[in-house]
C-alpha positions, 0 to 999 in steps of 0.5 A, a space after each residue: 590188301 587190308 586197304 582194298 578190302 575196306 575201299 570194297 566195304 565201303 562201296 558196298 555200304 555206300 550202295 546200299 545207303 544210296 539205294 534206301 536199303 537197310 538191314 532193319 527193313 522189314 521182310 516182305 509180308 508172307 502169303 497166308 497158307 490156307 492149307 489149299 497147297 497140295 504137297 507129296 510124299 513118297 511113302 512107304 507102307 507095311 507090306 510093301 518094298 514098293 513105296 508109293 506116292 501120296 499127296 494131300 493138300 497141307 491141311 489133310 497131312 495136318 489131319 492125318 498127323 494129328 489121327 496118328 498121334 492119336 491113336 498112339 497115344 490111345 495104345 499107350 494108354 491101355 498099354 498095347 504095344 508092339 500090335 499085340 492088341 489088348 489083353 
């Protein structure tokens, strides 16, 4: 058994030799992402038991994202929580 495993082992390393492929090849260059690329996401909203679909390209959710944190970051600031707005 031990022997038919490293016949394979050996092929296999042999093939890939043969074929100019190493592991230490680099990867393929990835495309840019530009934030051009639309994206959904089913969401669900305050109110609602019915979520509903939203799509915005890669930049806008980056934008959206980025508004979020700072809004909240702005409530914990001036110590609203819990929507009780300030006091």
């Amino acid at each position: 058994m031990h022997t038919i495993l490293a016949s394979s082992a050996a092929a296999l390393l042999a093939a890939t030799v043969a074929s100019g492929q190493t592991e230490s090849a680099p990867p393929a260059p990835a495309k840019k992402d530009d934030g051009s690329k639309i994206v959904c996401k089913t969401e669900e909203f305050v109110g609602s038991k019915i979520p509903k679909r939203v799509c915005m390209t890669r930049s806008q959710w980056e934008q959206a994202r980025q508004a979020a944190a700072e809004i909240m970051d702005e409530r914990q600031l001036s110590g609203e929580t819990r929507g009780e707005g300030p006091h």
